[in-house]
C-alpha positions, -999 to 999 in steps of 0.1 A, spaced: 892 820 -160 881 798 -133 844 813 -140 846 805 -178 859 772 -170 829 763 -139 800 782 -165 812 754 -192 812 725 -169 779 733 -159 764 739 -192 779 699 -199 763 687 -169 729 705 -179 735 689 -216 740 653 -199 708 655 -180 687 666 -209 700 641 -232 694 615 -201 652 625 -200 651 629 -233 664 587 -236 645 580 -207 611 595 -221 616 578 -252 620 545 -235 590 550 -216 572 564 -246 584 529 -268 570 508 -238 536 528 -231 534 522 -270 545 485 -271 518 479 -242 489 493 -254 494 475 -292 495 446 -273 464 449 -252 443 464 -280 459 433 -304 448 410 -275 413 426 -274 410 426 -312 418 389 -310 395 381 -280 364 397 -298 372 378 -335 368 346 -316 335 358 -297 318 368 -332 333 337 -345 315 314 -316 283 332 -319 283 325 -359 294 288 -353 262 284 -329 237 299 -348 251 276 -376 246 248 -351 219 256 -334 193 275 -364 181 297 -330 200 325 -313 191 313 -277 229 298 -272 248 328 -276 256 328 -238 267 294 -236 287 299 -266 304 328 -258 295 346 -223 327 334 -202 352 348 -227 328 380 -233 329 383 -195 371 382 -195 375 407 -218 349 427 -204 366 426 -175 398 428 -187 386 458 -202 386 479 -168 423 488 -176 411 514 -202 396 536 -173 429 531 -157 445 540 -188 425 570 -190 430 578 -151 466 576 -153 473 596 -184 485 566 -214 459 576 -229 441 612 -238 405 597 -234 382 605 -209 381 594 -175 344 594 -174 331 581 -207 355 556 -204 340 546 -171 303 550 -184 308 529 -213 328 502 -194 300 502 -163 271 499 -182 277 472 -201 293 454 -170 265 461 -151 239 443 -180 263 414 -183 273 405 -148 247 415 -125 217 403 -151 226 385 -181 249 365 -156 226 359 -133 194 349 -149 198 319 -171 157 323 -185 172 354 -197 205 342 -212 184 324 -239 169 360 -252 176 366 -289 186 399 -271 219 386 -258 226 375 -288 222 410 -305 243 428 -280 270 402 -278 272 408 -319 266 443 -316 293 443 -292 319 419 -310 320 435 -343 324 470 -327 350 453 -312 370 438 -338 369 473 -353 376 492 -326 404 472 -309 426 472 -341 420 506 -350 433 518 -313 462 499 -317 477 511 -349 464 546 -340 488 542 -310 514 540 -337 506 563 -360 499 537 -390 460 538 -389 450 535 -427 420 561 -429 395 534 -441 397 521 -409 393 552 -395 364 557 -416 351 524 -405 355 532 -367 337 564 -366 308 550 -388 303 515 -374 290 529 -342 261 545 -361 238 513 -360 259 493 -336 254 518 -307 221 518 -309 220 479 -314 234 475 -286 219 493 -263 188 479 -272 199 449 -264 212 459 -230 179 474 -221 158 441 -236 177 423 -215 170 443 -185 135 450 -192 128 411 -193 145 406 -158 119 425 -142 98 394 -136 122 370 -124 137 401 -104 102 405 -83 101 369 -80 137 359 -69 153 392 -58 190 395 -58 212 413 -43 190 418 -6 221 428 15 227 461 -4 192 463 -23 165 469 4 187 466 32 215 496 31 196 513 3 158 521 6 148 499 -27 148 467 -44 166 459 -71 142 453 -90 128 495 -87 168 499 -94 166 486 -127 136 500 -135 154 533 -129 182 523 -151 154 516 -178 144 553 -177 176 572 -174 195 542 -199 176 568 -228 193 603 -215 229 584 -212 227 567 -247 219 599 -262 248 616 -243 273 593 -253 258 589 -289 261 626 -295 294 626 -279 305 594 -303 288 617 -335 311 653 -327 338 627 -321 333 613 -356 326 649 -375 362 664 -359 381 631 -367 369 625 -407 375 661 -409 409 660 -396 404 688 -368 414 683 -331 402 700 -306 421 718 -276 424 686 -255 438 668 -288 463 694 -292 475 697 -254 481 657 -254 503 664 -284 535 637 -274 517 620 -250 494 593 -273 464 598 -296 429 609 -283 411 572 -286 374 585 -278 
């Protein structure tokens, strides 16, 4: 009797504890949720005014040599900001991966901080202006579509629109990227920066570095585009891979 009565306290306790995690991984589940809809609403938000201040110059201006002093500060806080994905990534909130996401977010860094930033003759390139516009309206479609995605209320338009936009904006903006760098050159050999790691701890200028981004820029655009295009053919098609499937509870794939 005692054993009957100890077997059904324990399978009480057991039912306790599971209804316990079961709360407690809801909760956390609500707040990973609540979290990312606000970063990717913040994001969204953040990129509508940056396509908003490049329109408004070119309206002002007639010329696209302002777009840096129009916008560059805020595209450089949410490009920063924009770290947090590879954490996101890294840590598991989200099924993407670790490495694209760190791709994507360090090459466009790269162009922006250590160049574009940099080098005001080459802030005035139409270039900057095409891949802060290619960038901004990838953006504004991107950003929202993540967000209700994290949901589950993405309308399938948008969906649409996020695995087709990328078709000319990709490429749009890379071109820009590699404009950008490919017009540095001069003012590189002239005024080198970064001496202390360039040419000091590494073998090279910076100048030959970027020249060796201009080459292998080519192979990692194609990698990522194709990457972006099997993405696009198993979402519209409504298949998920084996990655998908496995991260089943745990958020939506976001590539």
């Amino acid at each position: 009797m005692y054993m009957y009565i100890a077997r059904d306290g324990n399978c009480q306790t057991d039912q306790v504890v599971e209804r316990a995690e079961a709360e407690l991984t809801d909760m956390v589940n609500s707040v990973a949720k609540g979290y990312l809809v606000a970063y990717n609403t913040a994001q969204a938000v953040g990129w509508l005014v940056v396509l908003s201040k490049l329109g408004q110059s070119y309206v002002d201006t007639g010329d696209f040599s302002h777009a840096f002093v129009a916008a560059g500060g805020l595209v450089r806080a949410l490009q920063l900001a924009a770290f947090l994905e590879v954490l996101h990534a890294a840590v598991g909130l989200v099924p993407s991966g670790v490495l694209t996401s760190f791709m994507q977010w360090g090459g466009r860094t790269h162009v922006l901080l250590a160049i574009i930033g940099k080098l005001p003759e080459v802030q005035i390139l139409p270039s900057v202006f095409i891949t802060f516009f290619a960038w901004a309206v990838s953006e504004v479609i991107r950003y929202p579509q993540y967000a209700l995605n994290s949901i589950g209320a993405c309308p399938k338009w948008l969906l649409w629109l996020r695995y087709t936009a990328f078709i000319p904006l990709y490429p749009a903006g890379i071109y820009g990227e590699m404009n950008a760098m490919y017009n540095s050159l001069d003012s590189l050999k002239q005024k080198p920066l970064y001496t202390r790691l360039f040419g000091e701890i590494l073998p090279f200028s910076y100048d030959k570095f970027v020249i060796g981004l201009l080459f292998v820029y080519p192979a990692l655009f194609l990698v990522l585009y194709f990457h972006l295009l099997r993405q696009r053919r198993s979402k519209l098609s409504g298949k998920t891979g084996p990655r998908s499937r496995s991260a089943k509870g745990k958020g939506k794939r976001r590539d």
